[in-house]
N, CA, C and O atoms as a printed pandas DataFrame, in Angstrom:
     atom_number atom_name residue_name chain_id  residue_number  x_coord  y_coord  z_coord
0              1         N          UNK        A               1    0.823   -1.199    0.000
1              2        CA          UNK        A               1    0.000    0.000    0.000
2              3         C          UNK        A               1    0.864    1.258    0.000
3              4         O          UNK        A               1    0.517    2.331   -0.494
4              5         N          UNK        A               2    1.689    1.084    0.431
5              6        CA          UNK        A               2    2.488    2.675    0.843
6              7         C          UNK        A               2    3.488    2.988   -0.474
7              8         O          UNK        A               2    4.063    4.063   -0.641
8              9         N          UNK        A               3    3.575    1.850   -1.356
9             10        CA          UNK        A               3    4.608    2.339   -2.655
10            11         C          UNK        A               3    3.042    2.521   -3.755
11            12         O          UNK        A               3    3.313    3.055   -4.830
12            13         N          UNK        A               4    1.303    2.083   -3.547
13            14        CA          UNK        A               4    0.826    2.582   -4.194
14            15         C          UNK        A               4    0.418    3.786   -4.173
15            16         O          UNK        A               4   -0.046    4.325   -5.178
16            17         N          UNK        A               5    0.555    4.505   -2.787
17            18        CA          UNK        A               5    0.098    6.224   -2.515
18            19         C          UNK        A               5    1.071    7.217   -3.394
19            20         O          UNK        A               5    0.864    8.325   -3.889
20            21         N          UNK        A               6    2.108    6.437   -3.381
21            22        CA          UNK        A               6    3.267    7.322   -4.356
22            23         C          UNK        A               6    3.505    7.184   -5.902
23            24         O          UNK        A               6    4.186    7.899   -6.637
24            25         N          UNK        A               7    2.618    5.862   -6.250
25            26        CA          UNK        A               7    2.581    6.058   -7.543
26            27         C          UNK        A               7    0.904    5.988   -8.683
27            28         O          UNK        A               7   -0.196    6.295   -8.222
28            29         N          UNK        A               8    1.030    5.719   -9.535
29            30        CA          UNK        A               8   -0.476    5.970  -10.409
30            31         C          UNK        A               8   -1.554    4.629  -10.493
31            32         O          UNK        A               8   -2.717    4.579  -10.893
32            33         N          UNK        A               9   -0.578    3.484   -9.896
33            34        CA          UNK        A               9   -1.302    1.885   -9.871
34            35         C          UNK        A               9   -0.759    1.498  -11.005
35            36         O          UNK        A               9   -1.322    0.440  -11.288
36            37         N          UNK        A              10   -0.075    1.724  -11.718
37            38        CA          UNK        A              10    0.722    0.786  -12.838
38            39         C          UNK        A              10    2.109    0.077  -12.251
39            40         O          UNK        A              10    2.843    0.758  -11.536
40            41         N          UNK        A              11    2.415   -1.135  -12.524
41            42        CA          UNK        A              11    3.434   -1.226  -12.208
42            43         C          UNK        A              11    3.795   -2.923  -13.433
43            44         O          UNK        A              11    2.992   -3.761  -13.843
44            45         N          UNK        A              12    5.168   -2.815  -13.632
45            46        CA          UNK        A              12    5.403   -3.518  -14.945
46            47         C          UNK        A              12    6.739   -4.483  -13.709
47            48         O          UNK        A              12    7.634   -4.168  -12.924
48            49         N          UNK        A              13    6.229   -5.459  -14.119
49            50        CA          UNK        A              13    6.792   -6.814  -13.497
50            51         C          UNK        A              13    7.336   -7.535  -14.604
51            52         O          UNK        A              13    6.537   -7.727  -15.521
52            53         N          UNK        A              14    8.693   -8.059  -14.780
53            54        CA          UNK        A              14    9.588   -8.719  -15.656
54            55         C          UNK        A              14    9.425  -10.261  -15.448
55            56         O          UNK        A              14   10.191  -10.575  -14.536
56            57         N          UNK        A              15    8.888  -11.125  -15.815
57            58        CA          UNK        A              15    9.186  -12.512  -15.315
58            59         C          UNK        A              15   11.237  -13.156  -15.760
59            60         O          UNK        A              15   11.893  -13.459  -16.757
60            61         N          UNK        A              16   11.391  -13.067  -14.590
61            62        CA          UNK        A              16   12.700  -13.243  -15.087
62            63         C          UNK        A              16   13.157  -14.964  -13.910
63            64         O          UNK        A              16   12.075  -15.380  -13.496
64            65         N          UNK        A              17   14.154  -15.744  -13.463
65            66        CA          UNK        A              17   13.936  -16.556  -13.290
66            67         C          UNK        A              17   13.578  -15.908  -11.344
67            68         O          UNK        A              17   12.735  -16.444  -10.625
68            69         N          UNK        A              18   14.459  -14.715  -10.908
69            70        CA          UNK        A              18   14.360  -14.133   -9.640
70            71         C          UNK        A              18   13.512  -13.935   -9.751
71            72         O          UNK        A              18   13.376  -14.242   -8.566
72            73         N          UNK        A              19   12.196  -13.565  -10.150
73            74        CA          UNK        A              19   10.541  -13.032   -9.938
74            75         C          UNK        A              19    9.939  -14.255  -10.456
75            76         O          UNK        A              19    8.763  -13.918  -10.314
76            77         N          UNK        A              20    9.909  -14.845  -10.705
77            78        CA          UNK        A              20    8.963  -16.104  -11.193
78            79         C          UNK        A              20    8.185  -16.188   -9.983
79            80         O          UNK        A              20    7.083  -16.654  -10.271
80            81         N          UNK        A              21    8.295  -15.911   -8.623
81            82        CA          UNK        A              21    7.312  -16.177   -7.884
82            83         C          UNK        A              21    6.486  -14.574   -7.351
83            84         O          UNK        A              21    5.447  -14.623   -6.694
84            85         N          UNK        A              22    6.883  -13.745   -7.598
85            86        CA          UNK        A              22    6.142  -12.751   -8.159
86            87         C          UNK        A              22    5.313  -12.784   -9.115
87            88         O          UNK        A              22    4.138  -12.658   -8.770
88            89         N          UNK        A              23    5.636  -12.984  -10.849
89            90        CA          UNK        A              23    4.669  -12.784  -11.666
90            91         C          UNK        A              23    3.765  -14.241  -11.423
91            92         O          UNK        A              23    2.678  -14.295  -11.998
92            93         N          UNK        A              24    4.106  -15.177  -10.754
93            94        CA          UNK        A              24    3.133  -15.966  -10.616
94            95         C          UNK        A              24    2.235  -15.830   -9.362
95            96         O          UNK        A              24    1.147  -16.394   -9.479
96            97         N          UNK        A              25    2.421  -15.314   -8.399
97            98        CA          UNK        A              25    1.273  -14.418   -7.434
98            99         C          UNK        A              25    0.439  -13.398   -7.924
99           100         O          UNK        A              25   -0.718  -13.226   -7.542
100          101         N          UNK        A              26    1.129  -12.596   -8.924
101          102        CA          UNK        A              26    0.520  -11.532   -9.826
102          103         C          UNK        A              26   -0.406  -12.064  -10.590
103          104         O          UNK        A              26   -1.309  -11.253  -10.795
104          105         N          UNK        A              27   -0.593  -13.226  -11.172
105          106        CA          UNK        A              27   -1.657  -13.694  -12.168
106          107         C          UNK        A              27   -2.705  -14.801  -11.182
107          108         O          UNK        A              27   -3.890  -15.065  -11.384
108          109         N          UNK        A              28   -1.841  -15.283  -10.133
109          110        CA          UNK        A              28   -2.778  -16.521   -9.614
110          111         C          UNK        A              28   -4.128  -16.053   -8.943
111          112         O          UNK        A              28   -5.251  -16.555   -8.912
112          113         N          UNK        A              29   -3.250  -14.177   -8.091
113          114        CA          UNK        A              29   -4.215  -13.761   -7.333
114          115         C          UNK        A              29   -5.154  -12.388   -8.242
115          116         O          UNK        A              29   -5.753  -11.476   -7.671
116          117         N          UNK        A              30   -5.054  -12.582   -9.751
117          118        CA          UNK        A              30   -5.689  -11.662  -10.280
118          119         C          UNK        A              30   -5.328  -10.543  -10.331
119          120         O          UNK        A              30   -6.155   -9.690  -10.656
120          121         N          UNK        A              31   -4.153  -10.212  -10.069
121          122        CA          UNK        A              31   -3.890   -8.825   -9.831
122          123         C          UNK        A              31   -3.285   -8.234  -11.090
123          124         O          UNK        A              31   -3.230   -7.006  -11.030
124          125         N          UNK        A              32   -2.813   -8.762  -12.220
125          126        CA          UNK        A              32   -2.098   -8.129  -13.250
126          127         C          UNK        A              32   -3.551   -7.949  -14.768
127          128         O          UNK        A              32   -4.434   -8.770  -15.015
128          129         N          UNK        A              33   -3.362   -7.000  -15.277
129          130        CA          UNK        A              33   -4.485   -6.953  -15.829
130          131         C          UNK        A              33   -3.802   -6.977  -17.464
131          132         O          UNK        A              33   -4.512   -7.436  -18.359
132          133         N          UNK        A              34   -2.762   -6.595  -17.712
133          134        CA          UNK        A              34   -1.986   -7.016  -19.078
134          135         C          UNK        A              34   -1.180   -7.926  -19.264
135          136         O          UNK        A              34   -0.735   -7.966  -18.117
136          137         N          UNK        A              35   -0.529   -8.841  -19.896
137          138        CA          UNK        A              35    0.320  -10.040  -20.138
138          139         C          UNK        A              35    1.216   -9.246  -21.626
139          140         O          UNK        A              35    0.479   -9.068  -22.596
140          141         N          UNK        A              36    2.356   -8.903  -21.755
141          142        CA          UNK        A              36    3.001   -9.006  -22.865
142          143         C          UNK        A              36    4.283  -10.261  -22.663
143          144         O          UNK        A              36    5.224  -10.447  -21.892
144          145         N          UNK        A              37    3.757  -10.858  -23.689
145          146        CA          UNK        A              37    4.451  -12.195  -24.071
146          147         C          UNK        A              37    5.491  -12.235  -25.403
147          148         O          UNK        A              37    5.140  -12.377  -26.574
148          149         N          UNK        A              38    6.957  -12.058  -24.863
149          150        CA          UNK        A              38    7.541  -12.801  -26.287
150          151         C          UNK        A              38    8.136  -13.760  -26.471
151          152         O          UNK        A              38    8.748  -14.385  -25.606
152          153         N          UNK        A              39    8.019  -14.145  -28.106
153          154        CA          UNK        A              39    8.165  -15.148  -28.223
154          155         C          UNK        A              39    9.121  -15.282  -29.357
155          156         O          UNK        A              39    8.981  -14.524  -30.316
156          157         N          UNK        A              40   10.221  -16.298  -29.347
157          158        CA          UNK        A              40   11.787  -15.938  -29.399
158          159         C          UNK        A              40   11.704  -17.389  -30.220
159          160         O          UNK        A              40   11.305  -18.274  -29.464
160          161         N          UNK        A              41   11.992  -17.884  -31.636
161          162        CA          UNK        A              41   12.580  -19.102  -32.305
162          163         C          UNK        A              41   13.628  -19.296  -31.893
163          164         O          UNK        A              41   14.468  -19.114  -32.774
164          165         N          UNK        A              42   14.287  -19.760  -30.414
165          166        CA          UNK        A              42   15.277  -20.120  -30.042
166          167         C          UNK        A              42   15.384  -20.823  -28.624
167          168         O          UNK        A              42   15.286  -19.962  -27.750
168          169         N          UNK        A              43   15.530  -21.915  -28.174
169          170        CA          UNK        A              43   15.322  -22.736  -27.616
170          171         C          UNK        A              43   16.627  -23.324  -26.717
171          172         O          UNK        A              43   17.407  -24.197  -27.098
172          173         N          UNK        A              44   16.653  -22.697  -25.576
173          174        CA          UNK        A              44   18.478  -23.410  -24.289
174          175         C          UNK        A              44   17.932  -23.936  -23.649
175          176         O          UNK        A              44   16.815  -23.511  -23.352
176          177         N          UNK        A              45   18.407  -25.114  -23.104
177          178        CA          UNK        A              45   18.062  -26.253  -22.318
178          179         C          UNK        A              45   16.660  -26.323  -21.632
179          180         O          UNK        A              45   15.717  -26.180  -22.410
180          181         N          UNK        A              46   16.427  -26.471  -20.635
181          182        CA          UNK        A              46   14.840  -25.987  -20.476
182          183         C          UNK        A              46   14.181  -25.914  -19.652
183          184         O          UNK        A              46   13.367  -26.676  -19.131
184          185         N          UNK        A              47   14.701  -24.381  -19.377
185          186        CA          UNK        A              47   14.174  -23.656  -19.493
186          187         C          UNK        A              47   13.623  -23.319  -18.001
187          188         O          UNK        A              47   13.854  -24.217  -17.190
188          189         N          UNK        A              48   13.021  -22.326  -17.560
189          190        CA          UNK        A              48   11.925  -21.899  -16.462
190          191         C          UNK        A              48   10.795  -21.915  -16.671
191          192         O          UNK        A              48   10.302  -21.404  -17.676
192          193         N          UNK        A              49   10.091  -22.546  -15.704
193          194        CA          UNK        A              49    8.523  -22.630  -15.442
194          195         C          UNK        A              49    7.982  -21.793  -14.748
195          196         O          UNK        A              49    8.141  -21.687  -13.532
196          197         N          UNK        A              50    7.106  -20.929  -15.618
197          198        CA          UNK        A              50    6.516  -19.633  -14.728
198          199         C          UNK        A              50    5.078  -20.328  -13.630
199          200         O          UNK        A              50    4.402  -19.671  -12.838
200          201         N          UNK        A              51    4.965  -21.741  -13.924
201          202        CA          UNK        A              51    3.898  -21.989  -12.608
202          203         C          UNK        A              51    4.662  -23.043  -12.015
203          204         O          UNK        A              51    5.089  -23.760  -12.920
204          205         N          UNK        A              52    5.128  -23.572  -10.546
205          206        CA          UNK        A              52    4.577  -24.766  -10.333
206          207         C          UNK        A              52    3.323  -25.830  -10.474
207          208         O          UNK        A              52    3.299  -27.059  -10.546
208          209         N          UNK        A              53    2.372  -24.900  -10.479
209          210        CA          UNK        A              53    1.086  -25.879  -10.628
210          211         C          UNK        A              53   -0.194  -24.739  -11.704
211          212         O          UNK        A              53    0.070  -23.775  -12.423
212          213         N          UNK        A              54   -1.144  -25.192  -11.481
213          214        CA          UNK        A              54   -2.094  -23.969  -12.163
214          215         C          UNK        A              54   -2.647  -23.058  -11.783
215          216         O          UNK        A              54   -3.231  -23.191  -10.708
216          217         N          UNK        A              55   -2.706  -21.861  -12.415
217          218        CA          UNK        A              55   -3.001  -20.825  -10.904
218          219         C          UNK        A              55   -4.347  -20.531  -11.286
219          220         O          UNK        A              55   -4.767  -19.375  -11.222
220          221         N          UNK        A              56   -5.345  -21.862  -11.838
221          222        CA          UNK        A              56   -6.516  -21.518  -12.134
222          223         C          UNK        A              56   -7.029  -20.933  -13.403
223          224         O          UNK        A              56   -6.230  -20.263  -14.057
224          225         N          UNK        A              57   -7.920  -21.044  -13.731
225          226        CA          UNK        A              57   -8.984  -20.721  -15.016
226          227         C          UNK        A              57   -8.918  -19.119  -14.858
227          228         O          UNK        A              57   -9.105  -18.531  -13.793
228          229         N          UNK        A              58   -8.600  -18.471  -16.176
229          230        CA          UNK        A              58   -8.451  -16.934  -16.638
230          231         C          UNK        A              58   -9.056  -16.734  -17.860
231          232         O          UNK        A              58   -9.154  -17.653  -18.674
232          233         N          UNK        A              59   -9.638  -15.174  -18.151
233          234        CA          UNK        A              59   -9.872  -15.313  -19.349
234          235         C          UNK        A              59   -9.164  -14.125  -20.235
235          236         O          UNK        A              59   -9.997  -13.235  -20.064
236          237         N          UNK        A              60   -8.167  -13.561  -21.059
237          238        CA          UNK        A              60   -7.547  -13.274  -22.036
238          239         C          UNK        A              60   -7.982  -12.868  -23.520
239          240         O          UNK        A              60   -8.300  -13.777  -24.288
240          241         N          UNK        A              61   -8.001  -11.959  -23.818
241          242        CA          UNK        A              61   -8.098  -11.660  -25.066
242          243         C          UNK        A              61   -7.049  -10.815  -25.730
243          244         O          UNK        A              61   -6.574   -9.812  -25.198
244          245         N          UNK        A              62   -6.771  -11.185  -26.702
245          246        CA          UNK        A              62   -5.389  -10.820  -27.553
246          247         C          UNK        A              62   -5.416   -9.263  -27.742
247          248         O          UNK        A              62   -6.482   -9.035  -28.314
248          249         N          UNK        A              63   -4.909   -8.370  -27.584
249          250        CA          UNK        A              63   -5.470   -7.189  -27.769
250          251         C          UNK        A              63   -4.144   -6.475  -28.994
251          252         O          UNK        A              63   -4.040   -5.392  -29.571
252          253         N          UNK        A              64   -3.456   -7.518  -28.968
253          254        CA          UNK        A              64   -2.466   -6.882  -30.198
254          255         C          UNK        A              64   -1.135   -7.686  -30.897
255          256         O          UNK        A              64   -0.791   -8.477  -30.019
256          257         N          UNK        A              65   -0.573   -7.790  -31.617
257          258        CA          UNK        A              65    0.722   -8.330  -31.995
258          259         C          UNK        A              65    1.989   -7.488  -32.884
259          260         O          UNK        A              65    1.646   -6.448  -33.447
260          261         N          UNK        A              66    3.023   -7.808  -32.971
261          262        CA          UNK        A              66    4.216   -7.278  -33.508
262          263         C          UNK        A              66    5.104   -8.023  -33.656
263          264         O          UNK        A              66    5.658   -8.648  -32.752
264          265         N          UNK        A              67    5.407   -8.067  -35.016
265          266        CA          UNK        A              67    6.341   -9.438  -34.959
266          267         C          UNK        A              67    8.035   -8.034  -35.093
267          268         O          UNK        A              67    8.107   -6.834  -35.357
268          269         N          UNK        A              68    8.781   -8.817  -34.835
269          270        CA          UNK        A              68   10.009   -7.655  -35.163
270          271         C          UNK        A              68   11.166   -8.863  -36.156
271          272         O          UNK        A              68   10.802   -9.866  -36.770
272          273         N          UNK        A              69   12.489   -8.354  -36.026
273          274        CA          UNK        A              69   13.540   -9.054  -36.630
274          275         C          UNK        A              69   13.659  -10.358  -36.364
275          276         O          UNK        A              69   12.789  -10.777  -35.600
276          277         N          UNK        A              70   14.580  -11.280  -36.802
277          278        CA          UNK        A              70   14.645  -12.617  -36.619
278          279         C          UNK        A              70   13.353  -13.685  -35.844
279          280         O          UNK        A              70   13.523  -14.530  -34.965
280          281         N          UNK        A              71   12.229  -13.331  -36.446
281          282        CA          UNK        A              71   11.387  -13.728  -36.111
282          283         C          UNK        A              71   10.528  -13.643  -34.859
283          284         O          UNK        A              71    9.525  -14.329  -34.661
284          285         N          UNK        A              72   10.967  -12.843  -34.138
285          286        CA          UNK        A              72   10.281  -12.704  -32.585
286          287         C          UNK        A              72    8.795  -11.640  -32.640
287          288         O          UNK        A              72    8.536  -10.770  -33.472
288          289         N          UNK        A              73    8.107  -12.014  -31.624
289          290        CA          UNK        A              73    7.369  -11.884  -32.092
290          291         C          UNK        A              73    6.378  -11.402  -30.531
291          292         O          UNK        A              73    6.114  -12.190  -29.623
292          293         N          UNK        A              74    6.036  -10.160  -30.571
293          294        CA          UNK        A              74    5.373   -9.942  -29.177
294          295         C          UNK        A              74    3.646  -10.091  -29.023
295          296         O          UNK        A              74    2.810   -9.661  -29.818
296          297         N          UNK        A              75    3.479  -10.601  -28.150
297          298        CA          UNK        A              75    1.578  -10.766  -27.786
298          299         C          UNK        A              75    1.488   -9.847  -26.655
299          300         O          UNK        A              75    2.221   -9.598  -25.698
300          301         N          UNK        A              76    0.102   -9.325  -27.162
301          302        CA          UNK        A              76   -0.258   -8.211  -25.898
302          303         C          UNK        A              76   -1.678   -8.428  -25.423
303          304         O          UNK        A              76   -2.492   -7.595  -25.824
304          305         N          UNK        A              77   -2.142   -9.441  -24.607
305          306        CA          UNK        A              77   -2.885   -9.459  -23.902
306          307         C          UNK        A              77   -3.710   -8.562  -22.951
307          308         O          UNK        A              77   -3.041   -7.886  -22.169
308          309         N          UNK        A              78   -5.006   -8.450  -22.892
309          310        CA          UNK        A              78   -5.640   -7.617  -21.831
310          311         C          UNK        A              78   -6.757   -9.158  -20.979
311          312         O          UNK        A              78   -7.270  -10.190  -21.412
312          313         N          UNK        A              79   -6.662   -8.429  -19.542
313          314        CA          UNK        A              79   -7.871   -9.584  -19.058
314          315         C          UNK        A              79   -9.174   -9.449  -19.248
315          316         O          UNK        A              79   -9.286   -8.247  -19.009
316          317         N          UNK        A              80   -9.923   -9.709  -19.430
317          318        CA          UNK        A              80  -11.152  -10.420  -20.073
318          319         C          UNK        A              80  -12.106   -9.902  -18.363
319          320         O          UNK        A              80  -11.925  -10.472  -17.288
320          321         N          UNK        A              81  -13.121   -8.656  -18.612
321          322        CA          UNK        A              81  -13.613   -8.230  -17.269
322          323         C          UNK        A              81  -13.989   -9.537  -16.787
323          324         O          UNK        A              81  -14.216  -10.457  -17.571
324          325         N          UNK        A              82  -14.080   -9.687  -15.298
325          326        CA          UNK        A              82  -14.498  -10.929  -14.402
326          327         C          UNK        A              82  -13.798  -12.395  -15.306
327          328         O          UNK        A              82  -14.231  -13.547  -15.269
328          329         N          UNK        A              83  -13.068  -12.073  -15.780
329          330        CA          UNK        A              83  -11.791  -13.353  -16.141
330          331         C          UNK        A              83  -10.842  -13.364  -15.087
331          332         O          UNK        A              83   -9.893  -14.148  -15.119
């Protein structure tokens, strides 16, 4: 509460392998309302799992795409009201 009085309620969370249990509290408990997803033709060993288990039924709608150089390719998700 006290870092939201100081800012506007946006806040942009990286899933990286140190936050994986962040952005997965962020989606399990509903709290993130955009998903940008990219997606990379390139494949190292394998990899991180952004759930241990399922953080439950969501609902998603695509709200945009961009593919850029060497094939990558970004998804921009919004949540789906009462998803």
């Amino acid at each position: 509460m006290e870092w939201k009085r100081g800012h506007s309620g946006v806040y942009l969370a990286e899933a990286t392998p140190e936050t994986l249990p962040l952005a997965d509290s962020l989606l399990r408990f509903r709290m993130a309302d955009e998903l940008v997803l990219y997606v990379l033709p390139c494949f190292q060993g394998e990899g991180s799992r952004l759930f241990e288990e399922s953080p439950g039924p969501s609902a998603w709608k695509l709200a945009g795409t961009r593919n850029f150089r060497r094939d990558v390719c970004r998804l921009h998700y919004r949540r789906v009201p009462g998803g």
